[in-house]
N, C-alpha and C positions, 0 to 999 in steps of 0.2 A: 494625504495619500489614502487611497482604498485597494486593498492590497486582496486581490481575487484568485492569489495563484498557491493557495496551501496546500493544495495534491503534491508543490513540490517542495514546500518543506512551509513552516509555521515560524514565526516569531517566539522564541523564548520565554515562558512566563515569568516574570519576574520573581516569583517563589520559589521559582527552577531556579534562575540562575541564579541568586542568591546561596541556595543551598551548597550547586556547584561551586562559587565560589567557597564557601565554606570548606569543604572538602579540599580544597584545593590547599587552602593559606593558612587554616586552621589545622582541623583534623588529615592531614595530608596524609596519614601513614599506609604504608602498603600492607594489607592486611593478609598478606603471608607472612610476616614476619613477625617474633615469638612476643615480642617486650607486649606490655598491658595497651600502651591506647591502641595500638596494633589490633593487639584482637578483641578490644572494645570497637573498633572498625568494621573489622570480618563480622562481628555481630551484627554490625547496625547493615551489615549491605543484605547480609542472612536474612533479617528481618524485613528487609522491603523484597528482596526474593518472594517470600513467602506473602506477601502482600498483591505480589506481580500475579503469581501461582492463584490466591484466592480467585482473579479473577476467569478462569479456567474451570474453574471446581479441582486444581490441580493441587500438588503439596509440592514445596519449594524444591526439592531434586531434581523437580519435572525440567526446570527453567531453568537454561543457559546465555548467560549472556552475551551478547556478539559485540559487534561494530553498527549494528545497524539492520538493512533489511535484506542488501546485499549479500553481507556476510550471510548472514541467515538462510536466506535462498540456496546459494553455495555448498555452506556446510549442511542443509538437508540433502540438498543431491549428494554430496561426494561420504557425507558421513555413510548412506544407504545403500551405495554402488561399490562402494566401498570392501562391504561385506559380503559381495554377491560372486558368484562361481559361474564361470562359464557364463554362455549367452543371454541376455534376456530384454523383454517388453519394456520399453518405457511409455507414459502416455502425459501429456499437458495440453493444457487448450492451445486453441491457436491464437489468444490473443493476452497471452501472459508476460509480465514484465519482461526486458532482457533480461534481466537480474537471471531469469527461467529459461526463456524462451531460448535464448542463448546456451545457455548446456546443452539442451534437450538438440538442439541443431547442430552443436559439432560433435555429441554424441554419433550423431545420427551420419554426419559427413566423414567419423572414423568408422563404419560400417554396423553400426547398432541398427534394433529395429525400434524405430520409433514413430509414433501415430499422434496427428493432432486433432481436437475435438473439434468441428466447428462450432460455430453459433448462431444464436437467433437473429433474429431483424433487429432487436433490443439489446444487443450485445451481450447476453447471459449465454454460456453455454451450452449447446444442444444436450442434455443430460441421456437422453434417448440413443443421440450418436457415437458422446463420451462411452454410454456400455457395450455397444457393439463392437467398441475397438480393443474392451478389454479380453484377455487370455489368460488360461493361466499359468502361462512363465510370466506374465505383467510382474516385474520390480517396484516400480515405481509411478505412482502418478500425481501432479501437480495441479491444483487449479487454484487463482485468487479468489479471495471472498469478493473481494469488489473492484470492478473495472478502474483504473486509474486514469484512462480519461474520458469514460463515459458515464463511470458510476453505476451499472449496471451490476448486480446480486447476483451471481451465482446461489443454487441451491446449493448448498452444502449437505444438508443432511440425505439429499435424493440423492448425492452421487456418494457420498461413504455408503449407503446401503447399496447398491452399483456393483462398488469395490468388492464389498464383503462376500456377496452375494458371486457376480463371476471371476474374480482373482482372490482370493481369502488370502492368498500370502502375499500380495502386494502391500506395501505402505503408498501411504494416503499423506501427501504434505500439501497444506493450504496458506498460500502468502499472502498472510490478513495484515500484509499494513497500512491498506486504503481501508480496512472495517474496524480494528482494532480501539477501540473508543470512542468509534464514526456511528456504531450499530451499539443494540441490546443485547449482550450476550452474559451470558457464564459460564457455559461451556463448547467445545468449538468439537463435532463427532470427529476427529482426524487423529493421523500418530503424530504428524510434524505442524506448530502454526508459528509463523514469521512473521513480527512487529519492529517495528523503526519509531524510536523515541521520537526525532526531531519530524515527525509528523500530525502528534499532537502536543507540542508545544512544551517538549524536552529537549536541551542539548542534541547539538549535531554528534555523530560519532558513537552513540549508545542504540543498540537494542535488544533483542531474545530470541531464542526460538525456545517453544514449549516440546516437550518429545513426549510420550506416552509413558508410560512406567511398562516395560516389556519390550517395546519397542526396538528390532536390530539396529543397531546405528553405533559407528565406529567413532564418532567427533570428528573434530576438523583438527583445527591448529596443533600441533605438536609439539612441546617444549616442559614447561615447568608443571604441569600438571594442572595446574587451574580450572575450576568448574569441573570437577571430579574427574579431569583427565580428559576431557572431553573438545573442550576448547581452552589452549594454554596462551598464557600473556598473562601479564599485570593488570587487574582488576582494573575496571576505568571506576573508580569510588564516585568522581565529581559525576561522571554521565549516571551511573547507577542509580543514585540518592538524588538527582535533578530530574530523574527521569520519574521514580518516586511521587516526586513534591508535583508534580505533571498528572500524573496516574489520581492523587488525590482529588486535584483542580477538575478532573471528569469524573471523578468516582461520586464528589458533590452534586447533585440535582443534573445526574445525567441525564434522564428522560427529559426534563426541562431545556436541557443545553442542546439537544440532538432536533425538541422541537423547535428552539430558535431557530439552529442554521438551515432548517427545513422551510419552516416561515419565510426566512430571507431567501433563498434558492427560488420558492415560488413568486416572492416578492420580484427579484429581476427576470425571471422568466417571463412571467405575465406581461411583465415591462418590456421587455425586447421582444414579445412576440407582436407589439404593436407597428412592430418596423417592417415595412412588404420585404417580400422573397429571404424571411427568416426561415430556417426547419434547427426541428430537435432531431440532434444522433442521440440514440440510443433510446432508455425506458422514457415513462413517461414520468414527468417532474415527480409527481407526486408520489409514485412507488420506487421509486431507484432511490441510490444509496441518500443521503440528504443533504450534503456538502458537493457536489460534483454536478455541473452542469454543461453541456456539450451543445454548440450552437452553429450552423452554419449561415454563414452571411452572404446568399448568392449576389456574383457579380464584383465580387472582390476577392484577395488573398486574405487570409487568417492574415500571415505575418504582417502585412502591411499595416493592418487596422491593429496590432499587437502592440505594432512601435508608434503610431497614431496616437494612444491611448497614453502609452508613457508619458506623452509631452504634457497632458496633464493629472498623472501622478494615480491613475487607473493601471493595474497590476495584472496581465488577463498571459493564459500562454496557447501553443496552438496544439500541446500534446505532453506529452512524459519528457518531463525536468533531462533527463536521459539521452532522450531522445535528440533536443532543442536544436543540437549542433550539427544533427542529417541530414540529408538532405534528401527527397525522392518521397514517392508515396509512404502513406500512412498505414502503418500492417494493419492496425486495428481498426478502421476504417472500413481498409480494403477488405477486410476480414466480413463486414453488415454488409459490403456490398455496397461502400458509399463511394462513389468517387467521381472525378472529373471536377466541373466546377464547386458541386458541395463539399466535395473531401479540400478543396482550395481553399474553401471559403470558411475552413470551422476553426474557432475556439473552445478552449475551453476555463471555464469559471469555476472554482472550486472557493468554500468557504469555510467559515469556523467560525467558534461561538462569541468573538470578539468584533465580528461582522454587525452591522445594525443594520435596519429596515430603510433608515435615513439615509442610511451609503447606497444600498439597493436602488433607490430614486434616483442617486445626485449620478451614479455611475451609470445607469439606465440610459439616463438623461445628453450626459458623454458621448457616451459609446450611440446612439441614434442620431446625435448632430455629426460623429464622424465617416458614419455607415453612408448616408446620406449625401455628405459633403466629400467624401474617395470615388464613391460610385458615381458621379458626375464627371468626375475626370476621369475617368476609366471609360466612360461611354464617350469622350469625344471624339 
């Protein structure tokens, strides 16, 4: 198997699931409750909190744990709307998760005002046009760090200065869980940022959102108080501490790991671009995110050459995990301006540090006997 579709979710490390299990069969205890290994628990989740948190430049309070990236998303829009009076601005790009995109649009279809940023030919945000939509009643504004199917960077720190600069009371949330351990960081300029464990190779069902220390925001879930009241439910201990044992596996010779899958993304690019009537959507290989590759195969569908590819155990998808099951054009596509037969014809390839140079080849190799061998029958 070469398994190319990690944008929509990663294989488990086995240090992760390990841990998880541990947590599960061992130390199982729910760590609201009083007895000793109990809050020998609440410690140990405290402690990877703040571990979570160091990678922020933040202090463990900052970080709330979710369900994922979804939750996350969610509870920065409603925690922040939440708290707000009367009318006001919302702004998100136009080519953000649904997890996003979706609020900000029935927002907008219950009669709010709401603005989307375009973008570039490269799929990064017009940062230019993001600030002329801003005002200041702006609430709220959204944008991901990284494309999830193009891979394409957003500026982040050009558009928090944006923010500051023409809405100073607006909050600034950015849903990095396509950057989150994908990129170099340690600190992210924003009040809200949204990570999903099971995207770098923690447990399904675990993630965060980081919140500013000042920051308004009301929390999400309602119940036992949990996460200082912020978001209530029973601790997920196994996703927490698997998620953890994950955060380490990248914390180790990250720059190392980041220039693999970079190495390998140029590796099959180079390769498939030897195939006639190939194009890249979005940046160029080498400066976009370094796990995420976007490819259109004129003359064919994506999906066809998708299910092609399965029969020999090549893993590739044609958009957002999310998305799979829609049907009709591609928003984010349509969004570059891609469409008709290129927007028909694209994949997308996404990798991680478990990927080798050898798969790069062998799936190259594939994937050009079947481009090849579809588009023959399609011409007759």
């Amino acid at each position: 198997m070469i398994y190319l579709d990690n944008s929509a979710t990663t294989a488990t490390l086995p240090q992760a699931a390990e841990t998880a299990r541990k947590y599960m069969c061992e130390d199982f205890f729910n760590p609201s409750s009083g007895y000793a290994p109990a809050v020998q628990v609440e410690r140990e989740v405290n402690d990877a909190r703040g571990r979570l948190a160091a990678r922020f430049g933040a202090s463990a309070n900052e970080i709330v744990y979710t369900s994922g990236g979804t939750e996350s998303n969610n509870m920065a829009f409603s925690g922040v709307l939440r708290g707000q009076r009367g009318p006001v601005h919302l702004v998100c790009g136009a080519v953000e998760h649904p997890s996003v995109y979706e609020l900000f649009r029935q927002r907008q279809l219950a009669g709010a005002a709401v603005s989307y940023a375009g973008v570039n030919a490269d799929g990064s945000v017009n940062v230019a046009q993001l600030a002329s939509l801003l005002r200041p009643d702006t609430a709220l504004v959204s944008v991901m760090h990284v494309n999830n199917e193009t891979g394409a960077i957003n500026d982040i720190a050009a558009i928090a200065r944006a923010v500051k600069s023409r809405a100073p009371r607006a909050i600034f949330h950015v849903d990095g869980v396509q950057a989150f351990c994908k990129l170099p960081f340690s600190s992210v300029p924003c009040d809200l940022y949204s990570i999903s464990g099971h995207k770098f190779h923690a447990p399904k069902g675990i993630g965060a959102l980081y919140i500013r220390a000042g920051t308004r925001f009301l929390g999400g879930q309602i119940g036992g108080g949990q996460e200082r009241g912020l978001r209530s439910g029973t601790t997920n201990v196994p996703g927490v501490m698997g998620m953890d044992a994950a955060l380490a596996y990248y914390a180790d010779k990250q720059n190392e790991k980041i220039a693999h899958v970079r190495a390998c993304k140029l590796r099959l690019c180079n390769n498939l671009l030897t195939i006639p009537e190939v194009m890249i959507n979005g940046p160029e290989p080498s400066v976009g995110a370094p796990h995420v590759l976007n490819l259109s195969f004129l003359g064919m569908r994506g999906e066809v050459l998708l299910h092609a590819l399965e029969q020999y155990g090549v893993y590739v998808s044609t958009g957002s995990a999310c998305s799979a099951h829609k049907k009709g054009k591609n928003r984010i596509l349509e969004s570059m301006g891609i469409r008709g037969i290129r927007q028909e014809g694209a994949v997308r390839f996404s990798l991680c540090p478990l990927n080798t140079i050898s798969q790069m080849d062998e799936a190259a190799q594939i994937i050009k006997d079947q481009v090849l061998k579809l588009r023959q029958f399609k011409r007759r």
